[in-house]
Each structure stands twice: as C-alpha cells, then as structure tokens.
NUDREN-449212 format. One record per residue (C-alpha): residue number from 0; x negated, y negated, z. Coordinates in steps of 0.5 Angstrom, whole numbers, plus 500, padded with zeros to 3 digits. Layout:
<pts>
+-----+-----+-----+-----+
!   n !  xx !  yy !  zz !
+-----+-----+-----+-----+
! NUM !   X !   Y !   Z !
...
+-----+-----+-----+-----+
</pts>
This chain:
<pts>
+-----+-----+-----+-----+
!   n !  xx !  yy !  zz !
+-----+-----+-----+-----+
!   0 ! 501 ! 722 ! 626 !
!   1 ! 507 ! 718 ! 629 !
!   2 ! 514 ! 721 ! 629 !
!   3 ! 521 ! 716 ! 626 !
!   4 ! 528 ! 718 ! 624 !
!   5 ! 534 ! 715 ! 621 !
!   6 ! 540 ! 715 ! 623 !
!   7 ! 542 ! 720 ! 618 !
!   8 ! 536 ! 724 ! 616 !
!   9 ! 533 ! 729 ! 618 !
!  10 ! 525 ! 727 ! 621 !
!  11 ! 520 ! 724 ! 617 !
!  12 ! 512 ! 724 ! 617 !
!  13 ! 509 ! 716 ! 617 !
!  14 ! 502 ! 717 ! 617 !
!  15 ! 498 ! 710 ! 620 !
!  16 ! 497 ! 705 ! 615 !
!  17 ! 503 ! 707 ! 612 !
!  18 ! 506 ! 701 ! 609 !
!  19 ! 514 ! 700 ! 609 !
!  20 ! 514 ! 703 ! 601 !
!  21 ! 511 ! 709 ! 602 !
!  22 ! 515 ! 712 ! 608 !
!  23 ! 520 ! 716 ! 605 !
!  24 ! 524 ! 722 ! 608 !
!  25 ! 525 ! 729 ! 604 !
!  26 ! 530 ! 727 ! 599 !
!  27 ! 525 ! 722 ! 597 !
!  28 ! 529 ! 715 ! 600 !
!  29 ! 524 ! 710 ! 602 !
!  30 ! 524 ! 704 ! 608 !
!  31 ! 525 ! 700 ! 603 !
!  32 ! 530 ! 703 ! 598 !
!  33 ! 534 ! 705 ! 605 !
!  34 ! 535 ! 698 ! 606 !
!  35 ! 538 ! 697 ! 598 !
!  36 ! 543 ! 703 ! 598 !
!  37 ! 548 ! 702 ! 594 !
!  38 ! 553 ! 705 ! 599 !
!  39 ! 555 ! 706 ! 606 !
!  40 ! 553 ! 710 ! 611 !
!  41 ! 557 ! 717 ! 611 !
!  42 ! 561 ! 715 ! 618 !
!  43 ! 568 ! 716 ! 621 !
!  44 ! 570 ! 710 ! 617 !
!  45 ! 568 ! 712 ! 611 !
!  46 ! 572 ! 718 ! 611 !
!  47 ! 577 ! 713 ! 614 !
!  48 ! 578 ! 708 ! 609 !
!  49 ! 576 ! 714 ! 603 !
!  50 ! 583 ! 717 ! 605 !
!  51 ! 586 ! 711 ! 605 !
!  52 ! 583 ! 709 ! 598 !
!  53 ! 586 ! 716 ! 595 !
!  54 ! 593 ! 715 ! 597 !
!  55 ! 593 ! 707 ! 595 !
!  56 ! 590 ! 710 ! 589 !
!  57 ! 597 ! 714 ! 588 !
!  58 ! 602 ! 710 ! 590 !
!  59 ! 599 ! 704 ! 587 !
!  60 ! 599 ! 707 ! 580 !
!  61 ! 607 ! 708 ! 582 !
!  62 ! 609 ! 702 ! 583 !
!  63 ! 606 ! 698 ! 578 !
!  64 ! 608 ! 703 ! 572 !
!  65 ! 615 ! 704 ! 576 !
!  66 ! 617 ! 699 ! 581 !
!  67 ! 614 ! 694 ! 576 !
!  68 ! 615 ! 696 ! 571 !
!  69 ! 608 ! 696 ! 567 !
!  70 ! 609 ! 702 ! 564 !
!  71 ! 604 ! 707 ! 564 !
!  72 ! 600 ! 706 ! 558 !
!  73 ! 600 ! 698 ! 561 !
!  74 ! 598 ! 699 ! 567 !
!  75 ! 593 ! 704 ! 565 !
!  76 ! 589 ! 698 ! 561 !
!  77 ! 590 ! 692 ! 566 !
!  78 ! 588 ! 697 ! 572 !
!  79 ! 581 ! 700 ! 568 !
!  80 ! 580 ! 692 ! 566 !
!  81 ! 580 ! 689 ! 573 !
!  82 ! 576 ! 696 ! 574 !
!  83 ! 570 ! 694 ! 569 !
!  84 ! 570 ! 688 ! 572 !
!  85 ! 569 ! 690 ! 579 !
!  86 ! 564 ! 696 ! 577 !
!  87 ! 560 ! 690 ! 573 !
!  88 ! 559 ! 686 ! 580 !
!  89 ! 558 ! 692 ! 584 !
!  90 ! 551 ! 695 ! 579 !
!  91 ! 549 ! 686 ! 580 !
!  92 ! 548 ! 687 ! 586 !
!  93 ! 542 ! 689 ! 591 !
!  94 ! 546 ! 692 ! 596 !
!  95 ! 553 ! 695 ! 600 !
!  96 ! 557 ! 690 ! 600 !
!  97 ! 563 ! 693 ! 603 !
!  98 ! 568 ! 689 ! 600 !
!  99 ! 566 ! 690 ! 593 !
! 100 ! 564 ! 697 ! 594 !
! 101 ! 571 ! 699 ! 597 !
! 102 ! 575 ! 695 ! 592 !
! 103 ! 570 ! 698 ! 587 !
! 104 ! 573 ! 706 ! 591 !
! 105 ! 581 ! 702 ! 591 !
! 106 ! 580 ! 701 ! 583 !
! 107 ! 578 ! 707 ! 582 !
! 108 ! 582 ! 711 ! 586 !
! 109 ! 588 ! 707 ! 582 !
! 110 ! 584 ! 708 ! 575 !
! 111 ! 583 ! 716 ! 577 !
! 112 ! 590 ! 718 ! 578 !
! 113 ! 593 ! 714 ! 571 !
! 114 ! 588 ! 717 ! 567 !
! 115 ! 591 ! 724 ! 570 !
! 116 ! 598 ! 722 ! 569 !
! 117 ! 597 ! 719 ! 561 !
! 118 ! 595 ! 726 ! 560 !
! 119 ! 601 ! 730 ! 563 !
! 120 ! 606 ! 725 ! 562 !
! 121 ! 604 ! 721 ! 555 !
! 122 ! 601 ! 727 ! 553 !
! 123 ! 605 ! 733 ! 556 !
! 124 ! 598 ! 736 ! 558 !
! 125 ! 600 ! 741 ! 562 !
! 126 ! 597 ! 740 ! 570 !
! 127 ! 595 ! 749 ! 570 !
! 128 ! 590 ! 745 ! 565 !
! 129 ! 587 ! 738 ! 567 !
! 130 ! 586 ! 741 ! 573 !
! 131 ! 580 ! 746 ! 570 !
! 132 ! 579 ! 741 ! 565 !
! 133 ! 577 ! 735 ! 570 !
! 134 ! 573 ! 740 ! 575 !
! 135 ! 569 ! 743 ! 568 !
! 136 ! 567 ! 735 ! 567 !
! 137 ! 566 ! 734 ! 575 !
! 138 ! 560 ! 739 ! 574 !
! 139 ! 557 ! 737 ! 568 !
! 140 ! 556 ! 730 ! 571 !
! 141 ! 554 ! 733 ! 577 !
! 142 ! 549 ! 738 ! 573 !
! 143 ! 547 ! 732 ! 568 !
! 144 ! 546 ! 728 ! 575 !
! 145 ! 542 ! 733 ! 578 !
! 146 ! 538 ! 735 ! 572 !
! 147 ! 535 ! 727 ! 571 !
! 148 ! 535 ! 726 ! 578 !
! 149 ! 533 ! 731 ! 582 !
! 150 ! 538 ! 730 ! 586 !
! 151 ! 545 ! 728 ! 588 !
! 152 ! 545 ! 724 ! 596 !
! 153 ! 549 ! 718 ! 596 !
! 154 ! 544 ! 715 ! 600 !
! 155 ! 540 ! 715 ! 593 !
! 156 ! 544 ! 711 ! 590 !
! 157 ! 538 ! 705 ! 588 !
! 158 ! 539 ! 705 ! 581 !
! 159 ! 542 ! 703 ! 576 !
! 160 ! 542 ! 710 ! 572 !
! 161 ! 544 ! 713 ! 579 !
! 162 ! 550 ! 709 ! 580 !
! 163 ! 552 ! 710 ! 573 !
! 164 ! 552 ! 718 ! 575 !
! 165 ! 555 ! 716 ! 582 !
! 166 ! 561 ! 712 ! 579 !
! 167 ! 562 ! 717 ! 574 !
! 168 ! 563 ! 723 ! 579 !
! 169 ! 567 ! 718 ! 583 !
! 170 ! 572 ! 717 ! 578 !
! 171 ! 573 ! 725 ! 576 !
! 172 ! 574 ! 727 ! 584 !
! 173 ! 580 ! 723 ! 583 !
! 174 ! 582 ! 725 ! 576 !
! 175 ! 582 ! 733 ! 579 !
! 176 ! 585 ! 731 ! 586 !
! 177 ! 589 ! 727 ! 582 !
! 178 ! 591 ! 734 ! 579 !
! 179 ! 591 ! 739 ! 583 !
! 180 ! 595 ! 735 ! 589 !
! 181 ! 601 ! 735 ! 584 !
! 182 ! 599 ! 742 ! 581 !
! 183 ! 599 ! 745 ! 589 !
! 184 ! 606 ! 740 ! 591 !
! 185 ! 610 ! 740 ! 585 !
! 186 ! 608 ! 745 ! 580 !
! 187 ! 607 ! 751 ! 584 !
! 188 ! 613 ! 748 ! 589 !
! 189 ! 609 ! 748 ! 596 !
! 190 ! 612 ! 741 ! 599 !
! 191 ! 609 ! 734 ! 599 !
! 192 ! 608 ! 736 ! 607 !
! 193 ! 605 ! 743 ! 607 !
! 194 ! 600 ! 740 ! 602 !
! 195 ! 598 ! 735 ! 606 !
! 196 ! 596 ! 741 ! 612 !
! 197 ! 593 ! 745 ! 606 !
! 198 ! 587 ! 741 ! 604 !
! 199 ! 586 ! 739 ! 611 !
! 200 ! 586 ! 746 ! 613 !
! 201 ! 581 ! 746 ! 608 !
! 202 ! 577 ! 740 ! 609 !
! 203 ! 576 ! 743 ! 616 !
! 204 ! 574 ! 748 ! 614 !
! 205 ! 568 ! 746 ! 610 !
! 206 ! 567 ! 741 ! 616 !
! 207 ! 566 ! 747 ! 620 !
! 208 ! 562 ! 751 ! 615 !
! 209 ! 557 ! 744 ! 615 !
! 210 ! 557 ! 744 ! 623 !
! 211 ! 557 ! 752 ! 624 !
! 212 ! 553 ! 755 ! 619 !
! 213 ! 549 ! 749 ! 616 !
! 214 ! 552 ! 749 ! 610 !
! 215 ! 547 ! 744 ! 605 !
! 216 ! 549 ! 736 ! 607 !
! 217 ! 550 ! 734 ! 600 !
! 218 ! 554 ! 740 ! 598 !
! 219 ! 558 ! 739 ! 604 !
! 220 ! 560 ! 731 ! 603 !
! 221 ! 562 ! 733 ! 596 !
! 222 ! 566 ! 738 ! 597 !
! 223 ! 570 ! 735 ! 602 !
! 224 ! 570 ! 727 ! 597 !
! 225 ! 574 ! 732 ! 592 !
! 226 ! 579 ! 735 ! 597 !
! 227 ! 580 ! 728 ! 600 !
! 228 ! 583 ! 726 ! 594 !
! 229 ! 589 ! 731 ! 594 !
! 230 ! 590 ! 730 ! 601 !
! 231 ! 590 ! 723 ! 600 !
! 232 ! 595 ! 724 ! 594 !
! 233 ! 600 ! 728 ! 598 !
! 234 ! 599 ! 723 ! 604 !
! 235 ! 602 ! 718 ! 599 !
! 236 ! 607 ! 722 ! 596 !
! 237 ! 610 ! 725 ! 602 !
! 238 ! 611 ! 718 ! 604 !
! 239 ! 613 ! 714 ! 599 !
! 240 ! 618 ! 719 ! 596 !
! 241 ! 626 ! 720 ! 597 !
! 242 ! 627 ! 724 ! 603 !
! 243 ! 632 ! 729 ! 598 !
! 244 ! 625 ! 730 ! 595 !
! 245 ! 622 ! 732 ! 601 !
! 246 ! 619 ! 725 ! 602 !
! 247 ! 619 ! 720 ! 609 !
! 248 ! 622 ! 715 ! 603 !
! 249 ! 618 ! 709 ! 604 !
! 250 ! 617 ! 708 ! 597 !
! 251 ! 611 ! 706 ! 594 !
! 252 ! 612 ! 698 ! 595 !
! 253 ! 612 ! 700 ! 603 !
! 254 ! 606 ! 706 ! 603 !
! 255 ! 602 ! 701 ! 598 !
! 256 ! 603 ! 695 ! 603 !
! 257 ! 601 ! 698 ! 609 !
! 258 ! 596 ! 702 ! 607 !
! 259 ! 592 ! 696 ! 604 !
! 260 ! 593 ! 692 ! 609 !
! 261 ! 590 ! 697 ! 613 !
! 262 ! 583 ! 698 ! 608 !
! 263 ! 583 ! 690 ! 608 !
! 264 ! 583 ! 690 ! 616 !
! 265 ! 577 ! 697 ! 615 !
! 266 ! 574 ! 693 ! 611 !
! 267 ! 573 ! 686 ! 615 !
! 268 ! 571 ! 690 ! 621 !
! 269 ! 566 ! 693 ! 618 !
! 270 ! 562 ! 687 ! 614 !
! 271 ! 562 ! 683 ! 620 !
! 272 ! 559 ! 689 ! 625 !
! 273 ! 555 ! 692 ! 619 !
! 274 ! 557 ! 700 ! 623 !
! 275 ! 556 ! 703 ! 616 !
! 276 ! 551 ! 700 ! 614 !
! 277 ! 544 ! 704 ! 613 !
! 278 ! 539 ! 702 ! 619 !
! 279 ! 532 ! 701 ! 618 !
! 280 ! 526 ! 706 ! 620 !
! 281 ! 525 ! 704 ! 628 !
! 282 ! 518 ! 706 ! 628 !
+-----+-----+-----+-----+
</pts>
C-alpha cells in the first residue's frame, strides 16, 4: 500500500488502483474535492489578513456611519447589500478565488460589527447580553453544522450547504468579537490597549494548547477565528481613536485606508503565488 500526505492533513491510505476520486483522508476530503475548496489554506497569511479584515471590519463601519455620515441604519443596508452580492458570486464559483473569497471576509467583518452596533446603539440592547446572545447563536450553527455534516473542517467546504453553514458562523464570529471586544475595552473599562494584549495573550494560549498538548485541530482554528475578532476590533479602536480616549488618533479614515491597502497587497501576492492554496495529493 503506498503512502501520500497533504500539506495540511494528517497521512492518508491509497490503495493501488485507486482513482483520484477515491482517495480521501480522514475528515473525508478527497483528491478531487481538495482541488475545489472553497477557502484558503490555513497559513501565516490567513491569519495575517484575517486580523486585518477584523479591524477593517471596525473602523469601517465608523467611518461610513460617521465620517460619512450614512448613518447607522444606511449604512447597515448599503453594507449587507454589497455583502449579498459578494456572497452570491463567491457559492458561483468552484473554487478559492482569494480576491472575492477575501473581499467576501472584509464585507463580512463590516456587516458583523453593524449588526452589533444597531443592537446596543439603535436598540439599547445592552453588550452584558449581545455578548452571550451572539455566542448562544455561534453554537447552535456550529451544532446544526456538525449534525448535518458530520463535521465542521473548513477544508470541507465544497458544498453549497457547507458554505451556507460556513459563512453563517463567519458572520456570528464577528458579531460576538464585535461585542466582546467592546464589553471587555469599554464596558468593563480595561483599555483599548490592554485589550489587545489580552486576546492575544489568549490567542496564544490556544496556540500552545493546539502545539503542546494536541488540543483537536478544528476545535483549535475556531476557537482562535473567534478570538481574532476582538482582537482585530481593539487593533482598530486603539488606532483610530483620540488619544484623550486612550487611542493613537488615527482616526478611522487613516486605519481603514492603510489597513486595506494592506489586504489588497496580501491579496495580489497570494492570487499570483498561489501560497494558500491547497496542494494536490503527491503520489
């Protein structure tokens, strides 16, 4: 029996005689559906653009509601409308395109942190409960996700119901980061700053429990994809905000400008060196 490994997945059996569709590795992905993920390889530079995409997604959101004066509720159906649209060209497609797969993450991002911010500013919904409302939702996705599928690997996402779940717990990830960053910064009166230095005290943490103590690899990219988020939001609030308010005074006009420049440059890089993309089964 020959051996082969993907570049992200543990070792999987071929048997001689197998063809391309029947290989498949232990969370049931095969030659052929690896070749039509639908999301990047899990990469320095996803975590690297995902962190950027989360403080876009917040200083964004400020600056059309406020700097451009859209207005909150405007702004929110302007924002989910280009998201719809983005969303339906990315289940079109058969594969990661990392230009409308990322732009789907920035819209979302943007889409997350206003449907946070309609709830505790339009509708006085206090952040003590978004907070647990958001992450009651993000489990119930995930459970309903796992029920159906069997299983909740990014790297399965090569249906159209996989995606739907997928994108779905993408948008609760942000709405709850969204929430807790400004629960644990403002609410509870820890500091843009200090924020930023405890979610990624905690991101290392579970990095370290993944590393050392083989914490389970899917459990592990959740856990850390939710944590990013507030993160991000606390990156992009210690920027762009006064100085008097604890900030580096940015503003969101110059956060949200150099950090999407940085995205688009992420972005170029990796559609012409295809580095997160997944690779074929090497016999």
């Amino acid at each position: 029996m020959a051996r082969a490994r993907l570049t992200d997945m543990t070792d999987i059996d071929i048997s001689e005689g197998t063809t391309a569709t029947d290989i498949t590795g232990k969370d049931g992905r095969s030659r052929t559906s690896a070749m039509l993920s639908k999301v990047p390889e899990v990469t320095v530079y996803f975590w690297g653009i995902k962190v950027l995409c989360t403080t876009v997604g917040e200083t964004a959101a400020d600056f059309l509601n406020t700097n451009l004066n859209y207005g909150l509720t405007k702004t929110s159906y302007v924002m989910s409308a280009l998201l719809l649209l983005v969303l339906v060209a990315q289940f079109r497609v058969r594969r990661y395109v990392p230009a409308l797969y990322w732009l789907a993450v920035v819209l979302i991002s943007v889409v997350g942190t206003l449907v946070s911010d309609n709830l505790t500013d339009n509708l006085n919904v206090p952040l003590t409960t978004t907070t647990p409302v958001f992450a009651v939702l993000l489990a119930i996705t995930f459970a309903a996700w796992y029920l159906v599928e069997g299983t909740l690997s990014i790297h399965s996402v090569r249906t159209i119901r996989r995606e739907v779940f997928y994108w779905l717990a993408i948008l609760f990830t942000f709405a709850l980061g969204t929430s807790a960053g400004d629960l644990v910064a403002e609410r509870l009166n820890v500091g843009y700053l200090p924020s930023v230095g405890l979610f990624a005290a905690v991101i290392a943490l579970i990095a370290g429990a993944h590393y050392l103590l083989r914490l389970d690899a899917v459990l592990s990219f959740w856990l850390a994809y939710i944590v990013t988020r507030p993160l991000g939001a606390s990156v992009g609030d210690y920027l762009s905000s006064d100085r008097s308010e604890g900030g580096l005074g940015l503003g969101t006009t110059g956060t949200s400008a150099l950090f999407l420049t940085l995205i688009l440059g992420l972005v170029i890089y990796l559609s012409v060196s295809g580095r997160d993309r997944e690779r074929d089964v090497r016999l």
